[in-house]
N, C-alpha and C positions, 0 to 999 in steps of 0.2 A: 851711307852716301859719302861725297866724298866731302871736302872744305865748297871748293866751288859752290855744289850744290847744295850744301847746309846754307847756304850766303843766298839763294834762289829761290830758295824751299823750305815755307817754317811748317809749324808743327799744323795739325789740322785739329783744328777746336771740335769737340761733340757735339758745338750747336751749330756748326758750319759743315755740313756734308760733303765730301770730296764731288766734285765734279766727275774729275776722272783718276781711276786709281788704275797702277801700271803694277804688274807683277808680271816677273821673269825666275820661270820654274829653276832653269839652268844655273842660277845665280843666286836663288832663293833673296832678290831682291825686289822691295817694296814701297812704291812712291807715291803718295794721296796730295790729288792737289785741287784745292776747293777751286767755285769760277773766277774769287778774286786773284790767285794766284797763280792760274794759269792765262788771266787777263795778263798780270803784269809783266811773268812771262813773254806772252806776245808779244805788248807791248815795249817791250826791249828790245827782243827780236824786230820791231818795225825803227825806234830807232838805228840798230847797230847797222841794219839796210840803205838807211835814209844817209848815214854817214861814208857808206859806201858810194854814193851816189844814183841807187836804185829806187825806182820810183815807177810810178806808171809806165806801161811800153818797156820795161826790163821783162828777163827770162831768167827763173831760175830752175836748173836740173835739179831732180830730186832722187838719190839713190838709197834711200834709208827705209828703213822695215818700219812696221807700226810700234809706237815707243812715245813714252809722255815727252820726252827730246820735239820727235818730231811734229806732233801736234804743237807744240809751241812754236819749232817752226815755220810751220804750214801757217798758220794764224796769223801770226806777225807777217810775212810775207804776202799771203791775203790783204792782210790791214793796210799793206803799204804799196798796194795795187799792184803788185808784182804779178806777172804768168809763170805758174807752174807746171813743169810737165814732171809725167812720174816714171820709173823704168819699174815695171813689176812682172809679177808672172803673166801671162795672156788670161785677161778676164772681158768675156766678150762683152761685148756692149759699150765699154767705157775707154776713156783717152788713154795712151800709154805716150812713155819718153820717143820724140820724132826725133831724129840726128839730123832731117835734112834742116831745123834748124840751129844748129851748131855756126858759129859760138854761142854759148850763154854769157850770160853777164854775171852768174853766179853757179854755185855748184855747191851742194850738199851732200857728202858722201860720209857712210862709214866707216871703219876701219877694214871691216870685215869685206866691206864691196871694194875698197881699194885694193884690197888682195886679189879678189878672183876677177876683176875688171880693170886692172889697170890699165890697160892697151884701151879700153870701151871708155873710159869715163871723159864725158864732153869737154871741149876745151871752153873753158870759161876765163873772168878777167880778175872773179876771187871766188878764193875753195875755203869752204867752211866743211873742218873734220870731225865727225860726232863719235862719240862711246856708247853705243849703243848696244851694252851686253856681249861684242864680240869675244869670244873665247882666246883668239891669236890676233895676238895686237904685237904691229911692229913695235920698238924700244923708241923710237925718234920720231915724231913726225914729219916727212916727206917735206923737204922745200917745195914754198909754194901754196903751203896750206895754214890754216887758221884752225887752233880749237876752238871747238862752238861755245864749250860752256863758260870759259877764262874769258873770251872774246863777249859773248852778251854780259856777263856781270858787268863790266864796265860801262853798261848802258841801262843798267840797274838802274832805276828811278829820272830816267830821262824823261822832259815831258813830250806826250805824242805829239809825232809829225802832224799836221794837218794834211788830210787826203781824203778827197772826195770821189769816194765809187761811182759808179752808174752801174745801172742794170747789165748795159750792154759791151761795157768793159771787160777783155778778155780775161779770165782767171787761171785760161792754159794756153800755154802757146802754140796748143792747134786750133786754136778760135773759140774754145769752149768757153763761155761769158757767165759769168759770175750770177746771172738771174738762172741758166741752163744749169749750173753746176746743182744753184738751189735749190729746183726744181728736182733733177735728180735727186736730190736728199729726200725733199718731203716727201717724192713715192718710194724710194725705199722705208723710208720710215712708217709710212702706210702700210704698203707689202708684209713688216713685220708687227702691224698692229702695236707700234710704240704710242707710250701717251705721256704726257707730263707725269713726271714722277718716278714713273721707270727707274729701273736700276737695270740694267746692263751688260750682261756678262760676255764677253766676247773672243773668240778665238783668234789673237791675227794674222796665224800663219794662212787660216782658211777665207781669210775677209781683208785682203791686204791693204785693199786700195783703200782709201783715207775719207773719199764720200761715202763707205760704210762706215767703219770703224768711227769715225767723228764727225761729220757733216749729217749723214743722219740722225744720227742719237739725239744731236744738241740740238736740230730743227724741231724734233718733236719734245725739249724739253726733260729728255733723260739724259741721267745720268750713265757714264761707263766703267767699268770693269775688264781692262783690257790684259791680256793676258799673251807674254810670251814663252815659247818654250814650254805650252800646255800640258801640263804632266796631270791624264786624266782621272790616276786614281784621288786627286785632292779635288775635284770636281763640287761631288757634293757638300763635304763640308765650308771651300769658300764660297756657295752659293747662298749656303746660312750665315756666313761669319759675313757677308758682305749683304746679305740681306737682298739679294738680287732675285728681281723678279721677271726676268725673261735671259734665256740662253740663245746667242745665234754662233 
């Protein structure tokens, strides 16, 4: 990992379980982050928001793949009553990124979506740029933009905003409301017969959107094992070295 993220991310204790552990085959890199430190996480993530000036009735565009990056995004954003819409592949049933509301108020993008989207990517009023495993990264980052991980340290140990949810408060900005999103999770989480306890093993290029890959898991109380750039012949053995007891 790199300084930043050593400064983010401590070690994970054997009597503290990772909440959620991120592997990226392509890069053979490995990030375990228990609940308290992916709370705190968030929890920086909702300040470095709050200092932006976003707050309930904000929209933020989300263009990032599944990655422990953006679950701390997504959470802290959540936390700070923000709407999120997502741009992903077509998955029927569920919200995707709407342009007819453009501008956002924020923007979350990768390196990797900045390349093949530049012309697509929403006009927003602040661009947060993530590392997210891509292989071809410009040398400079783009006027106009913010690294995410240099940009949340600094909100490292802030104390949280005071924000009060309601059920019926949007969580997407196509009117998708935070008790709906819920909902959504807990019947997936059902659908896969998840229970407390769970360990998690998951594909993301196959399960992109974010109420699989994390809103279900943690409503039911499991644990994850998220997995990019799934190289399946290691399959079986980190399903034993990680102790995981359901594959989706």
């Amino acid at each position: 990992m790199s300084g930043v993220e050593d400064s983010l991310v401590s070690p994970v204790s054997p009597a503290d379980p990772p909440l959620l552990t991120f592997y990226d085959d392509a890069s053979g890199s490995r990030v375990a982050l228990t609940a308290p430190e992916l709370g705190r996480l968030a929890s920086s993530v909702t300040s470095l928001l709050s200092s932006c000036g976003l707050g309930l009735g904000s929209r933020v565009a989300v263009l990032l793949p599944p990655h422990w990056q953006t679950a701390a995004a997504l959470l802290g954003a959540w936390s700070a009553g923000v709407a999120v819409s997502f741009r992903l592949s077509a998955t029927a049933g569920l919200p995707a990124l709407d342009s007819a509301v453009e501008p956002f108020d924020a923007v979350f993008v990768s390196r990797g979506a900045l390349d093949d989207w530049l012309v697509d990517v929403p006009a927003a009023t602040h661009r947060l740029l993530f590392d997210v495993g891509d292989e071809k990264r410009p040398v400079a980052t783009p006027s106009g933009y913010r690294e995410f991980l240099p940009s949340v340290a600094m909100h490292a140990g802030d104390p949280d905003p005071m924000v009060f949810l309601r059920a019926t408060d949007p969580a997407s900005a196509d009117g998708t409301t935070y008790a709906q999103w819920g909902s959504i999770a807990v019947e997936i989480a059902r659908q896969a017969s998840l229970c407390r306890g769970d360990r998690l093993l998951i594909d993301g290029a196959a399960h992109e959107h974010p109420v699989k890959w994390l809103l279900a898991p943690l409503s039911a109380g499991a644990s994850v094992v998220l997995c990019a750039n799934l190289d399946r012949s290691r399959l079986e053995s980190r399903v034993a070295a990680e102790r995981v007891t359901r594959v989706l």
